[in-house]
N, C-alpha and C positions, 0 to 999 in steps of 0.2 A: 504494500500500500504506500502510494508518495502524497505527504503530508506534508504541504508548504504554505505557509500563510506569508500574505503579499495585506502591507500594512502602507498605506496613502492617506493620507488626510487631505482634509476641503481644501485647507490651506498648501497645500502641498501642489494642490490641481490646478488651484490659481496664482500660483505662484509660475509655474510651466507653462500657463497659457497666458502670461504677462498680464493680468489684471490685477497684482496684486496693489496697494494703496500706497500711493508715496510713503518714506520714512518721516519720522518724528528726528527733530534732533536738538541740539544742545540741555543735554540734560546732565548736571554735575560736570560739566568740561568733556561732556562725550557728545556723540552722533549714533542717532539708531537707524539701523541697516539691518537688511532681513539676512538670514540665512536657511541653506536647505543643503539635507545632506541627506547621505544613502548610506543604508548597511546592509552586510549579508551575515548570511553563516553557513561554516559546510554542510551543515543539514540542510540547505535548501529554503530556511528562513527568509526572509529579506523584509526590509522595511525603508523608512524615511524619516526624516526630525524637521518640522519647521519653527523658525522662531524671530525673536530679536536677535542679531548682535549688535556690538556695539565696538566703535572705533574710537581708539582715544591715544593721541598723541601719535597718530601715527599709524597706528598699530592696531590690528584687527581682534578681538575678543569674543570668544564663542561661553554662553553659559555650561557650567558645568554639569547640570542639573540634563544634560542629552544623552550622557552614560546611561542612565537609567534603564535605556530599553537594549540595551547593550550586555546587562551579565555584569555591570562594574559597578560595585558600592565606596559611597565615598564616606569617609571619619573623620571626623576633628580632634584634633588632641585637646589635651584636657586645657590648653589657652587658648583653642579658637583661634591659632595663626597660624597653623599647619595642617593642610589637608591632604589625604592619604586615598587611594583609590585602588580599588582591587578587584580582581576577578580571574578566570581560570588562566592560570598562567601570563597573569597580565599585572605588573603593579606600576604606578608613579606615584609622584607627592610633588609638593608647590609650598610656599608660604608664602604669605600676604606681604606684600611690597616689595619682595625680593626674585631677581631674575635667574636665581637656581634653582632648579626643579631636581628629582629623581628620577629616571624613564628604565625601569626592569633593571634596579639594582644602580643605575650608572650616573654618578652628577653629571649633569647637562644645564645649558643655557637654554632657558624657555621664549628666549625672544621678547619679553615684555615680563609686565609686574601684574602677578593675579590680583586683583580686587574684588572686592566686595558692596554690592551697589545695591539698595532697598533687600537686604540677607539674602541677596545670589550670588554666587559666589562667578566671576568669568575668567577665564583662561585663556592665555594667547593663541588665537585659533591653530596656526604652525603648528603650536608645540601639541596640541592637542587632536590634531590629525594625524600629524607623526608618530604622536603614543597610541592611536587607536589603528596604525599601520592603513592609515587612509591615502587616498592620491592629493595631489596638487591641491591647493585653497588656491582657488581663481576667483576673480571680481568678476561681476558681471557691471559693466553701468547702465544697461537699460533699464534694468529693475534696480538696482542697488544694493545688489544681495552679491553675498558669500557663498559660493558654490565648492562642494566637496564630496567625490563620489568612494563607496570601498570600505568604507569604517568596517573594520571586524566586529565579530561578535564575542565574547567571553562567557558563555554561560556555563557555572557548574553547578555543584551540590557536592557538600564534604559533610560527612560527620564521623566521629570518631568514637568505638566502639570499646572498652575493657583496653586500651591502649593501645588498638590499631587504628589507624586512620582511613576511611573507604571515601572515596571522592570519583565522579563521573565528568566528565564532559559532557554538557548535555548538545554540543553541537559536532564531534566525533561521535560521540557515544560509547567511550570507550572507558572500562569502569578500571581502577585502579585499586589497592591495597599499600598498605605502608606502615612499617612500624617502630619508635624511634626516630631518628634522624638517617635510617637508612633510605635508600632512592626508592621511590615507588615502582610498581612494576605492573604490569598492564595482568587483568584477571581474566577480563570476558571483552566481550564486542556486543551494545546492545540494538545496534543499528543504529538508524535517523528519525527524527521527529519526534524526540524528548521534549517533553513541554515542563508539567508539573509533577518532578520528583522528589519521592520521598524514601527513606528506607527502613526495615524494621530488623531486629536481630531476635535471635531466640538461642539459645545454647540448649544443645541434647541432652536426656542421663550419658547416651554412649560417649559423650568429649568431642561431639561434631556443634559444629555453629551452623546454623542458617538465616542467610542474608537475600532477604526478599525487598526485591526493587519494583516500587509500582510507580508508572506513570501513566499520568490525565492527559490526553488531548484530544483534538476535535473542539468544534466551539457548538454550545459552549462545554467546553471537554464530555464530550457526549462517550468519549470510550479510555477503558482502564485496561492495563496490561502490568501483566506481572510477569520479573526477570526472576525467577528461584535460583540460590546458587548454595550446594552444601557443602561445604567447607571444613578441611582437618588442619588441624594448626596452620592456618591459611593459606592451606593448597587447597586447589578446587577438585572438588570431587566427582558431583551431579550437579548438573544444569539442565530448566525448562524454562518454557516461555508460554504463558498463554497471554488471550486479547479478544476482551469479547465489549460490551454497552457497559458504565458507569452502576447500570441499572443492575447489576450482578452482584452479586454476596463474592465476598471475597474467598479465593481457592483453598479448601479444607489442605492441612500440613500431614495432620497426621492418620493412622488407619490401624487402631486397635497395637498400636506399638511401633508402627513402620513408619517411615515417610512417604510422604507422596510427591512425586515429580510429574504432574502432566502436560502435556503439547497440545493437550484438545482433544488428539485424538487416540492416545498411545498414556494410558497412567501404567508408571510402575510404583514398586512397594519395596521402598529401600529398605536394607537392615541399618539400625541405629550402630553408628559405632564403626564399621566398616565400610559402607555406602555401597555394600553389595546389591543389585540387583535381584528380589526374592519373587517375585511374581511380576509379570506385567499383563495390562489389560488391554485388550481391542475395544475403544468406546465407540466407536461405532456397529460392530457388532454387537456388543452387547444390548444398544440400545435398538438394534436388529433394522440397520441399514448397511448400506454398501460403502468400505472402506472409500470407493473414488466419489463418495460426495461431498459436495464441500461444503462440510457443518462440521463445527469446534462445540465442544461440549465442557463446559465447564462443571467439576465434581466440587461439591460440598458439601460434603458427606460421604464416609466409603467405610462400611461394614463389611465381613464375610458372607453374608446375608444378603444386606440392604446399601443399597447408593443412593443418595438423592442426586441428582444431575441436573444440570438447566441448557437446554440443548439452546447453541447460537441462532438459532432459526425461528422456534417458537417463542423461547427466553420464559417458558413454565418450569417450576422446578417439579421436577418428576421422579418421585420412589421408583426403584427401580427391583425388580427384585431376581438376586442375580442367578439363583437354581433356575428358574423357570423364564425368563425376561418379562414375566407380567409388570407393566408399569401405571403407573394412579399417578394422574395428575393433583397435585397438593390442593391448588386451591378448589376443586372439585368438590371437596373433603366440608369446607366452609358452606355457614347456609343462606340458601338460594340468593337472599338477596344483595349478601358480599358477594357472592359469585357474580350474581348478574354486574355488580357495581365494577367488578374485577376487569370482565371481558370491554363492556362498554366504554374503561377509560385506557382500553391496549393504545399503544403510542407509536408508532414506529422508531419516533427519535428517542423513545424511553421506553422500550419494552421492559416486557418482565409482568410480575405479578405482587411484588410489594412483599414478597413470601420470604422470610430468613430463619433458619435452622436452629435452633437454640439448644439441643441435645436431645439425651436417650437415655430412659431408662427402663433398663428392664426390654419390654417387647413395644413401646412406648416414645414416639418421636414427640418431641415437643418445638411446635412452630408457630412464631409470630408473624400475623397479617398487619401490613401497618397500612396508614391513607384509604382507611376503609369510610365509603360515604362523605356526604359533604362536611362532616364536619372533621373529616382528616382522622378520626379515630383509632389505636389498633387494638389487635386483641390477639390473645394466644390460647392454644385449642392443640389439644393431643390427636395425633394419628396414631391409631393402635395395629401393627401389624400383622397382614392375617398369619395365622396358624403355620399356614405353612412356612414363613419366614422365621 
């Protein structure tokens, strides 16, 4: 799937089609001039920034406040004269009147004096096209504007776990490990079109970690994918991948002692402890269609017995029962007239059924309907399994 969002603003439109409004100028011993600029990212991202700049003395000043859409946060130190900027692989700093900057570790000359004007902070356009490995700052004088195409993008996510550090690129997508001050090392490969990620940890009884990577996107993040990776003193072990609607319960881990690694359509059932291989499943057979279709089935829940599944297609979560494949739809189960309210508000941009798994006991599923009727309601109600399960 290629996931590219192409971000233009009004102002952007009219600025290209030359209509945009004379500048404003002498304001505090400046002049305001417009700027417009362009970014990408190797994921296929791209976007644009329009705004004020501002010339003064000479010297062309772009706000700093256009990282933003960029992956780059900026910090003040604790006097408010020093500003710090960072992001994957990317740092500078600046102080307030002074014409040395930092750009990836190295002092340089910024070309001008950053200032601060009604608390926005501007930076000499140069130095700050250069740090964001951009092309040429050209003037345009028809419009009045600052032109600069190529800005990179920086986008990551790091967090650090029991003293290892896990950080992603979210524009490679290339997830990394590290621990100490030795060099990071590349783990996995999660593809392109990382939007909004997050990650979670869990440690085994067997002395395995598992490190599940979920990312949101689609607008508005209409779909969730999960990167599972299980991990032994942080070598990688088993890796899956599923990706299915938002609208999905998150992928069940574990299965009566085992883990679980599924791709949609292939679960297997790790041993704890050695990440052997102990059973694997065909979900498409089991849910008694033909391996060459293309439906992804998400497990949440997986018994000896009993599976709940939520097939990519339908998006019902469906007991499955695995001796015989007889399957019952969940919300079926609920009376009539949450069923009816069930079906009548199916969505395509938000399928599903509202249905989430909450446990078992005994012979005894226990399942929450939520957004039941107009008043959003939910309610929870046992499936009792038959007999023969």
């Amino acid at each position: 799937m290629i996931r590219k969002l192409l971000l233009l603003s009004t102002a952007g439109l009219m600025l290209l089609s030359g209509t945009m409004s004379a500048p404003a100028t002498a304001r505090s011993g400046t002049e305001e001039v417009k700027y417009y600029v362009t970014y990408s990212s190797d994921s296929g991202i791209s976007g644009s920034s329009v705004g004020t700049a501002l010339i003064k003395n000479g010297v062309s000043y772009l706000p700093a406040n256009l990282v933003n859409s960029l992956g780059i946060e900026m910090k003040w130190d604790k006097t408010r004269t020093r500003a710090s900027f960072s992001g994957w692989e990317k740092s500078f700093a600046v102080r307030l009147g002074s014409s040395t900057g930092v750009l990836d570790n190295v002092s340089v000359n910024t070309g001008g004096t950053p200032f601060l004007l009604q608390d926005e902070l501007y930076l000499p356009a140069k130095f700050l096209v250069k740090a964001l490995e951009g092309g040429t700052v050209r003037w345009d004088a028809k419009t009045r504007s600052l032109l600069a195409n190529g800005l990179h993008m920086y986008r990551g996510h790091t967090e650090t776990y029991k003293g290892t550090r896990y950080s992603v690129s979210l524009d490679t997508g290339d997830l990394y490990i590290s621990t100490g001050k030795t060099d990071k090392r590349k783990l996995a490969h999660l593809g392109r079109g990382l939007d909004l990620v997050g990650f979670t940890f869990e440690d085994t009884p067997g002395g395995l970690t598992v490190l599940q990577v979920r990312n949101s996107y689609g607008e508005p993040h209409l779909y969730a994918e999960y990167f599972t990776y299980l991990l032994k003193n942080g070598a990688l072990l088993r890796q899956a991948h599923t990706d299915f609607h938002s609208t999905f319960d998150e992928p069940a881990l574990w299965s009566e002692g085992r883990l679980l690694m599924n791709d949609g359509q292939t679960l297997r059932l790790i041993e704890d402890g050695t990440g052997a291989v102990k059973e694997t499943v065909d979900l498409p057979k089991l849910m008694g269609t033909s391996v060459t279709r293309d439906v992804y089935y998400n497990v949440e829940a997986f018994y000896s017995d009993v599976a709940l599944i939520r097939p990519g297609d339908t998006a019902f979560l469906t007991a499955v029962d695995r001796s015989t494949g007889t399957q019952t739809l969940l919300y079926e189960q609920l009376p009539a007239a949450d069923r009816k309210w069930i079906l009548d508000q199916w969505d395509s941009m938000f399928p599903g059924d509202d249905l989430r798994y909450e446990g078992r006991s005994g012979n005894e599923l226990t399942i929450r309907a939520y957004n039941l009727g107009l008043e959003r309601k939910e309610k929870q109600f046992v499936y009792p399994l038959p007999t023969s399960q």
